[in-house]
N, C-alpha and C positions, 0 to 999 in steps of 0.2 A: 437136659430136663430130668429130674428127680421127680420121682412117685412114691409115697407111700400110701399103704393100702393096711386098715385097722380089719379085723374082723375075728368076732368071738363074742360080743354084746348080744344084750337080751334083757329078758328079766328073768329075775331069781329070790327066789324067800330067802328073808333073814337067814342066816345061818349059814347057804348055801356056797358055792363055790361056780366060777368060772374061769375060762382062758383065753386071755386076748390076745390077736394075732397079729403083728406089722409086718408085711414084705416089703422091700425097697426096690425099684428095678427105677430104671432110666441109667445115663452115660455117669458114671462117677468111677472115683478107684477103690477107695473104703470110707467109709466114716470114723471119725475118733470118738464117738460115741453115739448110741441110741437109746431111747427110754422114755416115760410114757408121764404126762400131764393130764389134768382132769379140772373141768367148771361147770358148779353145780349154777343152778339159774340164780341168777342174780347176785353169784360171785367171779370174784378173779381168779383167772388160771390158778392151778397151783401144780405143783413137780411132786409125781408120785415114788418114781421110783427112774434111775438113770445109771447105764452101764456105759463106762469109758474104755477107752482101746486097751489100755492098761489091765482091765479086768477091773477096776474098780468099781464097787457100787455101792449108793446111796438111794437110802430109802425116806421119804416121809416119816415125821414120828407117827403119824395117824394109820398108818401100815404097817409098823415092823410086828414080827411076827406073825402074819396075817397073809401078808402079798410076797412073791417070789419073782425078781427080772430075771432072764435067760436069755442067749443073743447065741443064733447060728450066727456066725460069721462067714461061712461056708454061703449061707441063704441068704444073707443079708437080711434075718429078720433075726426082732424082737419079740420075746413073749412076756406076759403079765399073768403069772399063776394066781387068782385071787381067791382065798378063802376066806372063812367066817364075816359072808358079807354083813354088810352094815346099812339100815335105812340112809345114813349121812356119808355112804358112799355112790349115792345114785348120782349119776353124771354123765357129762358128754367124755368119752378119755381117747386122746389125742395122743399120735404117735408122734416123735420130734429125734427127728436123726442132726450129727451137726458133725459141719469137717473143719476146715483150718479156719475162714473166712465166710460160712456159707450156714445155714439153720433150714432145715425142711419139717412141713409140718402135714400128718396125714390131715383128712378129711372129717375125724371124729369116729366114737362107736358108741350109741347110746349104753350104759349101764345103769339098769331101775331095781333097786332091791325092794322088796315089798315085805313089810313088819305082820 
């Protein structure tokens, strides 16, 4: 059994800045990658930002320059540096770790930016 566990949400005026937390724990050996999706009400998930074992990463065009992924590997976590928030980044954003065969999804972190 895999857990992840989001936390760092809140709200935050335009402008502002956050950091979102993922820890992983339960029985696993690593993941080949982890990174962070986000669904504003009454749309579809969308992939903000995702770090591969490789060191690779891809961002959202609607973040680059903006938002930062970061992965202890040592912790089994993922972080989401977000800056210069955006009214049209307010969202639920979901942690999603993935191994060979296997997709885990945290629980959500609400994020509300206020214009």
């Amino acid at each position: 059994q895999v857990q992840l566990v989001e936390s760092g949400g809140g709200l935050v005026q335009a402008g502002g800045s956050l950091r979102l937390s993922c820890a992983a724990s339960g029985s696993f050996f690593s993941f080949n990658g982890m990174g962070w999706y986000r669904q504003a009400p009454g749309k579809k998930r969308e992939m903000v930002a995702v770090n591969s074992i490789g060191g690779d990463t891809t961002y959202a065009d609607f973040v680059k320059g903006r938002f930062i992924i970061s992965r202890d590997k040592s912790k089994n976590t993922v972080y989401l540096q977000m800056n210069s928030l955006k009214p049209e980044d307010t969202a639920v954003y979901y942690c999603n770790a993935w191994g060979a065969a296997e997709s885990y999804w945290g629980q959500g972190t609400q994020v509300t930016v206020s214009s």
